[in-house]
N, C-alpha and C positions, 0 to 999 in steps of 0.2 A: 504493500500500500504506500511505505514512504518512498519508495523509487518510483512509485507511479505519481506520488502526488510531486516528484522535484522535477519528472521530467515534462509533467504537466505545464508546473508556473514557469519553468525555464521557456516551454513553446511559446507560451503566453506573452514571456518578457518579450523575447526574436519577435514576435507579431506587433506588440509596441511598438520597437526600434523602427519596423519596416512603415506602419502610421506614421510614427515621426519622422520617416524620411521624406515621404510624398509630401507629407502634411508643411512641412519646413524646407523642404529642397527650395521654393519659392522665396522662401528671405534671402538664400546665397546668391540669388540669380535674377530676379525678377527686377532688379532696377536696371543690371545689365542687357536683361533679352528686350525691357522698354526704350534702352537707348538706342540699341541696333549695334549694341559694341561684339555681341556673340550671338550666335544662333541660338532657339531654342536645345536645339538635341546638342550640339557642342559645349554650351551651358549646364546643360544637367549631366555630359559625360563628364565634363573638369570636377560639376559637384561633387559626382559618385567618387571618383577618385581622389579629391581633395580630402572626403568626408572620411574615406578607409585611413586616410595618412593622421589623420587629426587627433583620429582615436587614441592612437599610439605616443601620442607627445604630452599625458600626464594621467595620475591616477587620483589630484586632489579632491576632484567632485564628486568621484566616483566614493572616495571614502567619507565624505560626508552624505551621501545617498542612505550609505550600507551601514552607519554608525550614529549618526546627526540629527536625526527627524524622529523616530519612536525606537523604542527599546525593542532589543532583540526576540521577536517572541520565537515560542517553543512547540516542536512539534508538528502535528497533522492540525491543529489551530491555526501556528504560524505560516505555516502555507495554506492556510484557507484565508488569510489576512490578506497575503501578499497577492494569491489568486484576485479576489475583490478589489485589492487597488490597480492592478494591472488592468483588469476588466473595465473599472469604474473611467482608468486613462484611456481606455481606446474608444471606450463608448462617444467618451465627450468628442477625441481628435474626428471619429467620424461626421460625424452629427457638425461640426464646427466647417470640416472637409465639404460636405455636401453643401450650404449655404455658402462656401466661400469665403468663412470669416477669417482674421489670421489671428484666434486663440494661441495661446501656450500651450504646447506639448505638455513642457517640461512642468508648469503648474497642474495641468492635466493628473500628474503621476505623482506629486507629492500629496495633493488634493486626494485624490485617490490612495494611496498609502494611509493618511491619515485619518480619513473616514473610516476603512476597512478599521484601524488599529481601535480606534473607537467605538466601533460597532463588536472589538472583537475584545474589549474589554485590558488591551495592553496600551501601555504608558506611551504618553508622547510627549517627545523632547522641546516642549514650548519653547526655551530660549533659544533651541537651537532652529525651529519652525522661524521664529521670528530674526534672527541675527540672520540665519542663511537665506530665509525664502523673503517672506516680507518686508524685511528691509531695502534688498535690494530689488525685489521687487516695484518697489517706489519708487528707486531712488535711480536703478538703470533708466525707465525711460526718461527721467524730467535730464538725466546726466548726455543721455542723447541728443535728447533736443536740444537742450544748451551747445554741446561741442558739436553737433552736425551744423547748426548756423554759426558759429564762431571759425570752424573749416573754411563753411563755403564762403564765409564775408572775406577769409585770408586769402583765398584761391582769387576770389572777384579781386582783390587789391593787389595781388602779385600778378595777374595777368592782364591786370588790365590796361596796357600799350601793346595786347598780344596781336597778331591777324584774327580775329573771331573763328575762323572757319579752320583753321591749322592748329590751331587751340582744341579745337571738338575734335579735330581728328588724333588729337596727339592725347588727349585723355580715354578716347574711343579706347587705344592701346593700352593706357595706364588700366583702364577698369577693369580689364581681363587679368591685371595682375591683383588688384581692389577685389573681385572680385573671386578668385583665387583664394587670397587671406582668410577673408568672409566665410567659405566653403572649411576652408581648414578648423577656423575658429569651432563652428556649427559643430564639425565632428569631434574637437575637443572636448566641448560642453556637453554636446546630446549623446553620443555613444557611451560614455561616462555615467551619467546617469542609469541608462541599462545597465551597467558592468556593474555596478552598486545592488540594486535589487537581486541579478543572478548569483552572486557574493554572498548577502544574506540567506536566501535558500538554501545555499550551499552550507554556511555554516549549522543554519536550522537542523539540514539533515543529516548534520555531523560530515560531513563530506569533505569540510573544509575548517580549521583552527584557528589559522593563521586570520591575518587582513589583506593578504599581498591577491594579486587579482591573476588568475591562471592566465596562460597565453593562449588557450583554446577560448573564452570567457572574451578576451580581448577580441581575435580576430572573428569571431562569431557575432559580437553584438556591433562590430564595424562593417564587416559584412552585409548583414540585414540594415542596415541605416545605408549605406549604398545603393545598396540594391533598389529600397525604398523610394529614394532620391530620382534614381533613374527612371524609377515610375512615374516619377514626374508630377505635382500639384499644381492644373494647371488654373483650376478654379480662381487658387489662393494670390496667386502669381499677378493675374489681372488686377484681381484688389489692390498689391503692393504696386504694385510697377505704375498702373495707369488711374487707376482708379482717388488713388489720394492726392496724387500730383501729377502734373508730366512733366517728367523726370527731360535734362539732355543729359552728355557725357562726363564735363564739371560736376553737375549736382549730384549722378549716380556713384561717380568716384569719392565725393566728400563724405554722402552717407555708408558706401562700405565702409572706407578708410577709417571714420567713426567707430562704426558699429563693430568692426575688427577687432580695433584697438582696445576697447570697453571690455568685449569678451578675451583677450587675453590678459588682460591686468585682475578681469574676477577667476580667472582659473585659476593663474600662475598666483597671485599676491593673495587673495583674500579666499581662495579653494570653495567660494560658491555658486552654486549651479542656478544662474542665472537664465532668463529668455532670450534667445536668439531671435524670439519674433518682437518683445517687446523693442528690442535696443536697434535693429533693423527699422522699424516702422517711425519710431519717434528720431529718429534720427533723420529720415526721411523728409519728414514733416517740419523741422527744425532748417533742412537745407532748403525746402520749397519756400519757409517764410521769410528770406530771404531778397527774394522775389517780389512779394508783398504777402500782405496778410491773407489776403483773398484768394492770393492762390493755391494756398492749400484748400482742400475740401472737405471742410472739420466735420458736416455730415459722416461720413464717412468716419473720420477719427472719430467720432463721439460712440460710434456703434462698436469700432474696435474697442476701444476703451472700455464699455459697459461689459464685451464680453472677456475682458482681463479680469476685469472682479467678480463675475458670475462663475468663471472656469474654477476655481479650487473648491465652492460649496457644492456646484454641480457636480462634478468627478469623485466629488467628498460623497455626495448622497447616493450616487449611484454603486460605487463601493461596496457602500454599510448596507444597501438592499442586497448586493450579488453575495457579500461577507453573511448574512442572515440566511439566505437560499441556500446559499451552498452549503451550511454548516449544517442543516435541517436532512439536505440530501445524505451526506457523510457522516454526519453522527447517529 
């Protein structure tokens, strides 16, 4: 029964990854494919690829996943917990997937963690809920918006004696490498996350002691986040690219180059798992109002917005229902 139930949430987890990849492949890429700097299908091969490399370049989020948010639970419990929050994260990425909203994954799945752990009556690590998740939950997008319009105001002043038209074409270039970073970033954060829940499991069911994260664990949950990516979100994609702003070559490069750098400074320095769609989107919005105020189209922002803060009670309540069901089947 325990080898059936780890190899269970382990499928479970891979199925997440491969949501988050579709679901998220569109923040590394979709300012790019709006500008015309890369093709569609060229654009989501670089992501798949970018996102397998990213994997592999830390394990800090990944240990706060697996140790940081709720205390270890025990057993065919503990993996009915982790079942519910996995379930509770994929439910929402769908459901957010088919409307085209660009939700968090990544609160998706702590939302979910935390609902299950609650409904399944083990401890959750509040300060560490709020230090890792909701603080920078807050504080990534407003940090976006600030440095995506401080970028693009430095890029408008340094190039501004540029030819216009030699200018777009020479950042058209820079953004494939912008937009590369972005890609890499994405896999650093998001595959991490998975590697953190299949970890837990693992030690649930005694399978694993340690905290160090296997190399099958690695290339497996990098893998499936590739893989996912290549499938491509194209829904989501329109929303970012076209739909908030239109984006040229300048603005798409400022908002990667942004949103890049944000996500490497919370891996490396502050080891928490941050949104990749928050700090992409408000970044975005931050280089458009640059432009003018008007040219962003806060409609649109106000909708994403709403469902940042609806994502963790909703993944949270769907959880503690699948964590209730499931526990009625199995016990």
């Amino acid at each position: 029964m325990d080898m059936a139930a780890l190899i269970v949430v382990i499928g479970v987890a891979f199925g997440f990854t491969y949501t988050n990849g579709f679901h998220d492949s569109a923040n590394a890429i979709a300012t790019s494919v709006s500008t015309r700097a890369l093709t569609p299908r060229a654009a989501l091969a670089m992501a798949a690829v970018m996102n397998l490399a990213g994997a592999f370049l830390g394990s800090g989020v990944a240990q706060t996943v697996s140790k940081g948010l709720i205390e270890t639970p025990h057993g065919s419990q503990g993996m009915t917990i982790l079942f519910g929050g996995l379930v509770g994260a994929i439910t929402w990425n769908l459901t957010t997937w088919y409307f085209g909203l660009p939700s968090s994954s990544s609160h998706a799945l702590f939302g979910g963690l935390v609902g299950a752990a609650l409904a399944g009556g083990t401890g959750v690590i509040w300060h560490g809920v709020v230090d890792k998740i909701i603080i920078p939950m807050v504080l990534s997008p407003i940090v976006g918006l600030i440095a995506g319009y401080l970028v693009m105001l430095a890029i408008l002043w340094l190039f501004r004696r540029a030819n216009p038209h030699k200018a777009k074409r020479n950042f058209r270039v820079a953004q494939t490498a912008s937009a590369a970073a972005m890609a890499l970033a994405h896999g650093l954060q998001d595959a991490q996350k998975t590697m953190g829940v299949v970890v837990m499991a693992l030690v649930i069911s005694g399978h694993q002691t340690g905290n160090g994260i296997p190399i099958w664990v690695k290339l497996s949950c990098a893998t499936m986040l590739s893989l996912g990516t290549y499938a491509g979100g194209w829904r989501i994609m329109r929303t970012l690219g076209r739909k908030i702003i239109e984006l040229d070559p300048p603005q798409g490069f400022a908002a990667e180059s942004t949103a890049a750098t944000i996500m490497y400074i919370t891996s490396y320095v502050y080891k928490a798992p941050i949104s990749t769609t928050h700090v992409i989107t408000s970044a975005i919005m931050g280089v458009g109002a640059t432009k003018r105020l008007r040219a962003v189209r806060w409609g649109v922002a106000k909708n994403i917005v709403l469902g940042w803060f609806i994502t963790m009670p909703a993944a949270g309540l769907v959880a503690a229902a699948v964590y209730w069901i499931t526990h009625l089947i199995v016990a």
